[in-house]
RORO-596391 format. One record per residue (C-alpha): residue number from 1; residue in three letters; x negated, y negated, z negated. Coordinates in Angstrom, 3 decimals. Layout:
N
> gumar / padren / c1 / c2 / c3
> NUM / ALA / X / Y / Z
...
END
This chain:
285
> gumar / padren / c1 / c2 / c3
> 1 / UNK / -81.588 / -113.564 / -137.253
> 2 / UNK / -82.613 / -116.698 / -138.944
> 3 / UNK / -81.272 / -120.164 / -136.785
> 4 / UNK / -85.355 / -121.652 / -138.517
> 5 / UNK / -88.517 / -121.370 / -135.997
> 6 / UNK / -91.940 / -122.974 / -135.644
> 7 / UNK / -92.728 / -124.673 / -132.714
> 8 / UNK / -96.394 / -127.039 / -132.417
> 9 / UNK / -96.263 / -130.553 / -131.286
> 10 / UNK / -98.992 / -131.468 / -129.228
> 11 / UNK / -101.299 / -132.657 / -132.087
> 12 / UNK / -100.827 / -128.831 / -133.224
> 13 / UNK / -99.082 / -129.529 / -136.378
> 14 / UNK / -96.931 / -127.062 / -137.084
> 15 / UNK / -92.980 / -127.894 / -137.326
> 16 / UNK / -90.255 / -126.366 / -138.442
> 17 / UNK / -87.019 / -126.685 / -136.399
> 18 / UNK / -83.681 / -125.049 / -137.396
> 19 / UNK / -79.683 / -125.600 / -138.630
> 20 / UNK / -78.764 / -127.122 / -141.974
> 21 / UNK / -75.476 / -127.001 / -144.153
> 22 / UNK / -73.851 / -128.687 / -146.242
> 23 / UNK / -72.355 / -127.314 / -149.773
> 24 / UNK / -69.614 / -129.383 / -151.506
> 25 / UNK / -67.708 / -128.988 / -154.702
> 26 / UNK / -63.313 / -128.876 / -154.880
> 27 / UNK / -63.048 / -130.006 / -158.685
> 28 / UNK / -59.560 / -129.944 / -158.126
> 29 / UNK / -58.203 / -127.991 / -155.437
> 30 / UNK / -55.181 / -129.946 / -155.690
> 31 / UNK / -56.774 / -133.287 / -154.748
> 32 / UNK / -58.851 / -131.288 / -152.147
> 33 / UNK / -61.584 / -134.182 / -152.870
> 34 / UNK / -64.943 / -132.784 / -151.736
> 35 / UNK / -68.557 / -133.935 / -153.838
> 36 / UNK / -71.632 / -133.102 / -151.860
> 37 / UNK / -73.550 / -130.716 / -154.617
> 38 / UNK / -76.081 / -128.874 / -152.567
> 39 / UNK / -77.922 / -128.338 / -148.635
> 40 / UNK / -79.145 / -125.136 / -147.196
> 41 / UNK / -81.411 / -123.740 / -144.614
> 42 / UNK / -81.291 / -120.305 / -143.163
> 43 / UNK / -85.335 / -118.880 / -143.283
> 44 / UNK / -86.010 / -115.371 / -142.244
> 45 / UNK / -82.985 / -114.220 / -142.536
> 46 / UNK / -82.147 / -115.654 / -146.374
> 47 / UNK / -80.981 / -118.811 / -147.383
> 48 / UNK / -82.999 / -121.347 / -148.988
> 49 / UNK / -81.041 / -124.223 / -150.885
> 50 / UNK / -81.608 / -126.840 / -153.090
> 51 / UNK / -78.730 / -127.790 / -155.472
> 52 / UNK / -77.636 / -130.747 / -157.774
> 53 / UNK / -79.842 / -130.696 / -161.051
> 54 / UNK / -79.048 / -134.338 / -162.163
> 55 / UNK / -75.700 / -134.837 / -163.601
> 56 / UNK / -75.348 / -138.761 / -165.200
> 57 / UNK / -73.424 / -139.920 / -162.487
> 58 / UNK / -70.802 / -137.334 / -163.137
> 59 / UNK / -70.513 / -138.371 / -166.359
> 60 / UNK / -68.795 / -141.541 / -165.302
> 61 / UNK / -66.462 / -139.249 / -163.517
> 62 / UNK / -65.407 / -136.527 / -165.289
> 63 / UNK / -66.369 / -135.414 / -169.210
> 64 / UNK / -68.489 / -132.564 / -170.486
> 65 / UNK / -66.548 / -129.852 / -170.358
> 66 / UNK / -65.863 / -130.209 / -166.372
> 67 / UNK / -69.883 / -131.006 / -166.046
> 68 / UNK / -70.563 / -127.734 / -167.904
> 69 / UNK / -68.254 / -126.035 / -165.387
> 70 / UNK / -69.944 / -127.849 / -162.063
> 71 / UNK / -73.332 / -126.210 / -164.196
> 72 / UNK / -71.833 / -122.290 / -164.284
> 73 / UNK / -70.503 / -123.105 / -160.694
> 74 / UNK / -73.723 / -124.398 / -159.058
> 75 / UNK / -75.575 / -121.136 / -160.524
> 76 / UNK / -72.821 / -118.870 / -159.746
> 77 / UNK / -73.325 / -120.748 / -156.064
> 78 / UNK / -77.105 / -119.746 / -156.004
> 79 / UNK / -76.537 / -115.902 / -156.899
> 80 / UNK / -74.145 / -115.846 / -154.142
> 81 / UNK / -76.442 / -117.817 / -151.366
> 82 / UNK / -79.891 / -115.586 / -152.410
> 83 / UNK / -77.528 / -112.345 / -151.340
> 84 / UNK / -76.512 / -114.474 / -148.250
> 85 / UNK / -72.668 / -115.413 / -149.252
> 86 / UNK / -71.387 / -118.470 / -148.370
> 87 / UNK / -67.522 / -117.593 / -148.463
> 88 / UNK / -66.890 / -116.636 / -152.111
> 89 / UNK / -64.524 / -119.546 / -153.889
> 90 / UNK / -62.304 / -122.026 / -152.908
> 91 / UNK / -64.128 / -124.427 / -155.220
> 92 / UNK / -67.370 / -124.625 / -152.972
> 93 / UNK / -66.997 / -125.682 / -149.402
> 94 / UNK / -69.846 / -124.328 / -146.768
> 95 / UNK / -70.364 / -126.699 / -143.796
> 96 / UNK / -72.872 / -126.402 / -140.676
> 97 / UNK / -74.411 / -129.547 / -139.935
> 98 / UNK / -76.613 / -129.026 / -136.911
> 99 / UNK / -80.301 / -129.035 / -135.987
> 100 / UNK / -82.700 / -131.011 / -138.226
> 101 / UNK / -86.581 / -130.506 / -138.120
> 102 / UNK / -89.459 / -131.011 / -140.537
> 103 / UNK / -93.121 / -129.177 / -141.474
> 104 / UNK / -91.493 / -127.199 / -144.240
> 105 / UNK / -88.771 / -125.382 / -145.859
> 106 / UNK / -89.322 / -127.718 / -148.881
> 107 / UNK / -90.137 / -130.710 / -146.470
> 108 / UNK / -86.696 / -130.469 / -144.950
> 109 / UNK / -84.633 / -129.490 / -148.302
> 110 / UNK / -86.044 / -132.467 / -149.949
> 111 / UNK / -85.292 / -135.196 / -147.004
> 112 / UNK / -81.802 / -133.730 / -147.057
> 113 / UNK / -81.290 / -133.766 / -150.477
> 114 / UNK / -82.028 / -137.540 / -150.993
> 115 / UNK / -79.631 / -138.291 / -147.990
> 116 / UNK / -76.687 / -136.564 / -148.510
> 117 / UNK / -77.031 / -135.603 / -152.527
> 118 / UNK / -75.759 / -139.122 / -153.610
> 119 / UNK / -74.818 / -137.718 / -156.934
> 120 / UNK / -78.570 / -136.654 / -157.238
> 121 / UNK / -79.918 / -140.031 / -157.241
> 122 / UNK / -80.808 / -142.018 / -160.619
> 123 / UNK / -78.175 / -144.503 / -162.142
> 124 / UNK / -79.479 / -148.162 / -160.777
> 125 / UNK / -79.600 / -149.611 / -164.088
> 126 / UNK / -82.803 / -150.360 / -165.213
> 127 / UNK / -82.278 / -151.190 / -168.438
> 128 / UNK / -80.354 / -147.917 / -169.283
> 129 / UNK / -82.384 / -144.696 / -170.998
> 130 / UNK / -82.475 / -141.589 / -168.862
> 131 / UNK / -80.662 / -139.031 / -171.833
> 132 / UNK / -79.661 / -136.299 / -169.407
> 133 / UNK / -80.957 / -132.914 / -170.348
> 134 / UNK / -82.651 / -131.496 / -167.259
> 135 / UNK / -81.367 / -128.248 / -166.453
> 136 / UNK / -84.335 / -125.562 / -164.872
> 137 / UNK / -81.709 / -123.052 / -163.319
> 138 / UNK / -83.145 / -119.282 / -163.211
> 139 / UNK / -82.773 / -118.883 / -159.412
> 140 / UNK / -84.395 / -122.007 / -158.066
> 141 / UNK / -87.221 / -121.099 / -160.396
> 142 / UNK / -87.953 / -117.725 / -159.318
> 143 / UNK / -87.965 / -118.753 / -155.870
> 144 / UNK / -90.354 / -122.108 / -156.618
> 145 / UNK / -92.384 / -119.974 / -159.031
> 146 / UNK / -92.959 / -116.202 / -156.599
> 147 / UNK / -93.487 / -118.755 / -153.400
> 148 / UNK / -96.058 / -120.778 / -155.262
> 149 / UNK / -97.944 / -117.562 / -156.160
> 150 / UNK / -97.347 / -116.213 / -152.530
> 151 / UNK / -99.620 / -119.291 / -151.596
> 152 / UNK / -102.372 / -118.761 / -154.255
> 153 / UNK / -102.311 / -115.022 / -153.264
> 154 / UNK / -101.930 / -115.672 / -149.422
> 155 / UNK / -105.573 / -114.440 / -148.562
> 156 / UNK / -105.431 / -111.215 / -151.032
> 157 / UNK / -103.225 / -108.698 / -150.118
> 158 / UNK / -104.363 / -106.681 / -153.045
> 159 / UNK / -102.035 / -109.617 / -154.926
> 160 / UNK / -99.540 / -109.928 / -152.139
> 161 / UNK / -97.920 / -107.085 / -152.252
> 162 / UNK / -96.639 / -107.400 / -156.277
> 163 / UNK / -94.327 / -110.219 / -154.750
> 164 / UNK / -92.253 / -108.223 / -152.956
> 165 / UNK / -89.939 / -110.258 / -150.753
> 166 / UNK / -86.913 / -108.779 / -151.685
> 167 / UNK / -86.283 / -109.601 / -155.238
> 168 / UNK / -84.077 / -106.758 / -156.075
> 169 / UNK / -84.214 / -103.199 / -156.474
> 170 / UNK / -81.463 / -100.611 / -155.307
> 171 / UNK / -80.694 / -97.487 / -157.212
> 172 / UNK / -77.551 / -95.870 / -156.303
> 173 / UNK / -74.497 / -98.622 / -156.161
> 174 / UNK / -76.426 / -100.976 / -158.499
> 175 / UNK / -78.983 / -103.557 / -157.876
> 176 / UNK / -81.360 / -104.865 / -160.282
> 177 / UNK / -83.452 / -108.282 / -160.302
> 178 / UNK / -86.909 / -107.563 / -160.423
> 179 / UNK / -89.132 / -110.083 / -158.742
> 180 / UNK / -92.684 / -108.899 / -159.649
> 181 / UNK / -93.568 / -104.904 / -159.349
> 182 / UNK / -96.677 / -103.223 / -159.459
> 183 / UNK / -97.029 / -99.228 / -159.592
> 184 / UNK / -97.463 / -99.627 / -163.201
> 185 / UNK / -95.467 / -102.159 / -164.526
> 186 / UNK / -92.234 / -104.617 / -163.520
> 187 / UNK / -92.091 / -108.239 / -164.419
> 188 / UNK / -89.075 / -110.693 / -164.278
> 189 / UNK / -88.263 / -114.317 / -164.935
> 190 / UNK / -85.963 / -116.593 / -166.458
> 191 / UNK / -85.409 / -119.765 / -167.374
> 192 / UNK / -83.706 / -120.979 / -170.440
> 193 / UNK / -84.084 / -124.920 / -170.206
> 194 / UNK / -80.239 / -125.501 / -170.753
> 195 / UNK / -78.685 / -127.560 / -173.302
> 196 / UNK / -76.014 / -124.977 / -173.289
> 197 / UNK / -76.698 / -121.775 / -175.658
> 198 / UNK / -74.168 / -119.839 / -174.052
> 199 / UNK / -75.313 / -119.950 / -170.740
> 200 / UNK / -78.758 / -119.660 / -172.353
> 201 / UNK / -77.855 / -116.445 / -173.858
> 202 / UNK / -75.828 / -115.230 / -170.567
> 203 / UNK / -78.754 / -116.335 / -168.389
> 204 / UNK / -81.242 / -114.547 / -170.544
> 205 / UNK / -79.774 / -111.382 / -170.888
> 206 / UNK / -78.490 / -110.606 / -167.551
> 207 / UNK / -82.235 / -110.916 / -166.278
> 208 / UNK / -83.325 / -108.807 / -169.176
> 209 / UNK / -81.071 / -105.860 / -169.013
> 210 / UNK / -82.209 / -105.944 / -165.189
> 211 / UNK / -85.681 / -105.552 / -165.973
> 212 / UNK / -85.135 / -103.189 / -168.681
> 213 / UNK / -82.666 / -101.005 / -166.900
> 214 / UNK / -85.217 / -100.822 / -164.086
> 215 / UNK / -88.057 / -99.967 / -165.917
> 216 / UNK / -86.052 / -97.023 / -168.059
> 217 / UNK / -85.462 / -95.604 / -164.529
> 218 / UNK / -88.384 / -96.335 / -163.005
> 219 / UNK / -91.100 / -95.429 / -165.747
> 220 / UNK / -92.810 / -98.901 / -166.006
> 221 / UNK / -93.783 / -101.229 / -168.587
> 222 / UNK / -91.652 / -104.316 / -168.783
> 223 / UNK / -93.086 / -108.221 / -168.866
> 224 / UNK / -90.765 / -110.761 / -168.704
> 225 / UNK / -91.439 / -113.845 / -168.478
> 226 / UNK / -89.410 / -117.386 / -170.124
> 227 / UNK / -89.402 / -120.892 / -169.166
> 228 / UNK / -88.077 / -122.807 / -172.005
> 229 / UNK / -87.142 / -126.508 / -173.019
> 230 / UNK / -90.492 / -128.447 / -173.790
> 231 / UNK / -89.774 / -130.612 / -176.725
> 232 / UNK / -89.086 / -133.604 / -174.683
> 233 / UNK / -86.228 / -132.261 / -173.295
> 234 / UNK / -85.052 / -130.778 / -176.894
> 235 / UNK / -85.359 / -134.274 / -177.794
> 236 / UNK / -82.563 / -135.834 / -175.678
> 237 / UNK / -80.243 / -133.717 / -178.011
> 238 / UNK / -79.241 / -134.165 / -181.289
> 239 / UNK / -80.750 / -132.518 / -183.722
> 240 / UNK / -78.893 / -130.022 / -184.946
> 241 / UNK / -77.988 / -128.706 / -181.172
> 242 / UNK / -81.843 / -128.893 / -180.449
> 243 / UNK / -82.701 / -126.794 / -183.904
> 244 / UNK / -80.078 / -124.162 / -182.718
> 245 / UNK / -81.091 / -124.198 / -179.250
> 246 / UNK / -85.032 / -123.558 / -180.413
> 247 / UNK / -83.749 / -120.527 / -182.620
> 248 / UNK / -81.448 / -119.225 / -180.386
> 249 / UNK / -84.193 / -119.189 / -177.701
> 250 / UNK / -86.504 / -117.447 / -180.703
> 251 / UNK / -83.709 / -114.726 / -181.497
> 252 / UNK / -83.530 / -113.977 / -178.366
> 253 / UNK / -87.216 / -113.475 / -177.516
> 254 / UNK / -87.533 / -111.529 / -180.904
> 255 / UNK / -84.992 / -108.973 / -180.686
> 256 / UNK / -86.683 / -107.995 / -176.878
> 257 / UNK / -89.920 / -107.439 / -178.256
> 258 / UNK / -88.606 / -105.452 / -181.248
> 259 / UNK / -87.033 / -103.096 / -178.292
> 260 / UNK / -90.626 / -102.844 / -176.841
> 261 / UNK / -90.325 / -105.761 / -174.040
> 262 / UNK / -93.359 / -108.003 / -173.684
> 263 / UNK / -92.474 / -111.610 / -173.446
> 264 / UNK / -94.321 / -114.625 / -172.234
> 265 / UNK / -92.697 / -117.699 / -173.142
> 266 / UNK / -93.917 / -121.076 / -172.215
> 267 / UNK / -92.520 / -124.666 / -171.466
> 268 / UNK / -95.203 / -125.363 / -168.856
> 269 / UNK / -94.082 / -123.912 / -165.701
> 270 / UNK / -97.536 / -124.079 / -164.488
> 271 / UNK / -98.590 / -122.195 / -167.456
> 272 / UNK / -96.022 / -119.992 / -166.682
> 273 / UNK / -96.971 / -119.406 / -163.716
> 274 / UNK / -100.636 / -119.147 / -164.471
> 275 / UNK / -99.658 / -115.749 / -167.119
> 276 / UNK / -97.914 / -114.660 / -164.047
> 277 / UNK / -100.992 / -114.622 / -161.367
> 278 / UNK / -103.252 / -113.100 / -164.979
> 279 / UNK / -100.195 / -110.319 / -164.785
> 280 / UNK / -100.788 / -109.518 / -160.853
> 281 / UNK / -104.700 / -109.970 / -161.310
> 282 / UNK / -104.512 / -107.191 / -164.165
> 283 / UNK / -101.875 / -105.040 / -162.395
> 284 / UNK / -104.944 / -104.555 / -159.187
> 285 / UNK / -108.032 / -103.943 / -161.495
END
């Protein structure tokens, strides 16, 4: 049962009141030194979270290829929390907090972040460029991105019900990643806004070969969807990472397509999420 309930104050605003953790990062187990990396709330029964996505303070601290691991950690970390996990490496360190209180699940996750996340916070000097490559992880997005439609959709249960709450699909000892279904047709998400082409690729094809492997068995027509970097963010690299990065991203997108996928690509994640409501809207003519 979820430790998060709604209570009204007497103004009738509604509140939120519930038990928060902590998660913290071992770089070394043999230092046992503990970084706070992410906080967590337990909601209906599944844990929400919101994790480090800012990594220029680190960089004072450790180089790139230790960064690139606390990246494959931290989304390893979220896979494990959406399936409610909280015990599975040594590296990451769970810890209950106590009661804390706020008028949403976002509300709360964001106060928490900016007091406890101190490696989240922007370096203090002002006369420095922000270069950091900001990393859109695939988990954080699907939840943002399904409980942003949820909202736009709240009043139409026609639309409703192709957002299943339950992101994955069981058939026999497998489970599949599948966020949007419709009797027709599946849909899934990803996000590729990494300045690192082999998670790109990882990231992208694991969330494909879901949504494939679902529709094969299920008889539906497959739409995924991709966040990519916007040129901005293409532009913090050099070029000849951002140019392989672009056609990586291209390949990729290509070689689905040729195998019959539909893609919708876009660096907006409003527009995005705009193709996304068009997909439910056409799934319930």
């Amino acid at each position: 049962m979820s430790n998060l309930y709604i209570v009204e104050n007497n103004h009738n605003q509604r509140i939120l009141r519930g038990e928060w953790s902590l998660i913290q990062w071992n770089p070394d187990i043999a230092t046992e030194e503990l970084l706070n990396i992410g906080v967590a709330l337990n909601v209906g029964g599944e844990l929400q979270f919101k994790m480090l996505d800012y990594f220029e303070r680190l960089t004072c601290l450790f180089d790139e290829s230790v960064i690139q691991h606390l990246q494959g950690v931290i989304e390893l970390s979220e896979h494990a929390l959406k399936n409610n996990c909280t015990n599975f490496s040594d590296q990451i360190v769970w810890k209950t907090k106590g009661n804390t209180k706020g008028s949403s699940e976002s509300e709360i996750l964001d106060r928490l972040y900016k007091r406890v996340i101190t490696l989240g916070k922007p370096c203090q000097n002002k006369n420095q460029v922000r270069t950091d490559f900001k990393v859109v992880r695939s988990d954080a997005l699907i939840t943002r991105i399904t409980k942003n439609l949820r909202d736009e959709f709240k009043d139409d249960q026609n639309l409703l019900r192709f957002l299943p709450t339950e992101k994955y699909i069981q058939y026999q000892d497998d489970s599949f990643l599948v966020p949007l279904r419709s009797e027709e047709a599946f849909g899934s998400i990803v996000s590729v806004v990494s300045p690192n082409a082999e998670k790109i690729t990882a990231n992208y094809l694991t969330n494909v070969n879901d949504l494939k492997a679902a529709s094969v068995i299920s008889g539906k027509e497959p739409t995924f969807f991709v966040l990519t970097p916007s040129d901005d963010e293409l532009n913090k690299l050099d070029n000849d990472k951002a140019v392989r990065i672009d056609s990586l991203i291209e390949s990729l997108n290509r070689k689905q397509k040729q195998q019959g996928i539909h893609i919708e690509s876009e660096h907006s994640e409003d527009v995005l999420r705009d193709k996304m409501a068009l997909w439910a809207k056409k799934q319930a003519a």
